[in-house]
N, C-alpha and C positions, 0 to 999 in steps of 0.2 A: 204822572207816574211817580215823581218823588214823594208825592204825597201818599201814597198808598204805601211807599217801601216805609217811610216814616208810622206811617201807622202799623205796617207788618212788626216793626222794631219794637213799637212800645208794648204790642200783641204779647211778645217774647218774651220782652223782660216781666211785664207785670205775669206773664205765666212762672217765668222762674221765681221770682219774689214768689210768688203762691207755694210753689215746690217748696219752696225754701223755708217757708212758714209752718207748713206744716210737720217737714221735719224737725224744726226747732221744738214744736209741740208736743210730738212725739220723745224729741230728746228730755223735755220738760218731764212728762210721764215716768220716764227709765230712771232719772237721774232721782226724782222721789222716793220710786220705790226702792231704788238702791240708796237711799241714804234714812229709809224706813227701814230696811233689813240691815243696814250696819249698827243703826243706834239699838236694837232690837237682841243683835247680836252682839255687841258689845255688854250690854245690861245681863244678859244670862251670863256670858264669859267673866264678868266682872262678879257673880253673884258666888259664882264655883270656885271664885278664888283662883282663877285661871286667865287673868286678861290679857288680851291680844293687843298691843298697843300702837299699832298703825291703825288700828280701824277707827281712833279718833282722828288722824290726821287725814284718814282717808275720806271722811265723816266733813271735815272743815274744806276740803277741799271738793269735795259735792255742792257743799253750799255756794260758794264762789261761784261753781262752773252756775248753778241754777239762778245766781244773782245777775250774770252776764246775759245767758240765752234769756231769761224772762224779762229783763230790761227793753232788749229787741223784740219777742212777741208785746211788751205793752205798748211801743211806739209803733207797730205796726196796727195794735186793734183802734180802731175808729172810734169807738166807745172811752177811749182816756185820754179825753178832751186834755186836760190837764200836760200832759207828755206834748200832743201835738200841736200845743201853745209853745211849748219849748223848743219843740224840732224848728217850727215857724220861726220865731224868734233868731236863731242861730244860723239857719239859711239866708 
């Protein structure tokens, strides 16, 4: 019996890790193209002689958040060998 709740358990969590992944991928996707419509917008705004100046900081700060979530999608993909040499290592 223990044995089966043990596997019910890991059932769960590798289901939420999945959840979890996939919205990170999805955050991956948003946070591009919002940081593809800010440079985008920024460059017209800038060209009119009219720059809006948070939208470089908002611009540095997409990148961050996409350096953080992508870090965790590439230690999650099985495919970058390289990453889970290091996860290995430090567990």
């Amino acid at each position: 019996m223990p044995a089966t709740r043990a596997l019910s358990v890991r059932r769960t969590i590798v289901r939420m890790s999945s959840a979890l992944l996939a919205f990170e991928r999805l955050a991956l996707m948003g946070l591009m193209y919002l940081l593809t419509g800010l440079i985008l917008v920024n460059v017209v705004t800038r060209y009119a002689r009219f720059p809006i100046y948070w939208i470089d900081e908002s611009a540095v700060y997409c990148v961050v958040w996409l350096t953080f979530i992508g870090a965790t999608c590439a230690v999650a993909d099985p495919r970058m060998e390289e990453m889970n040499m290091l996860a290995r290592m430090l567990t």
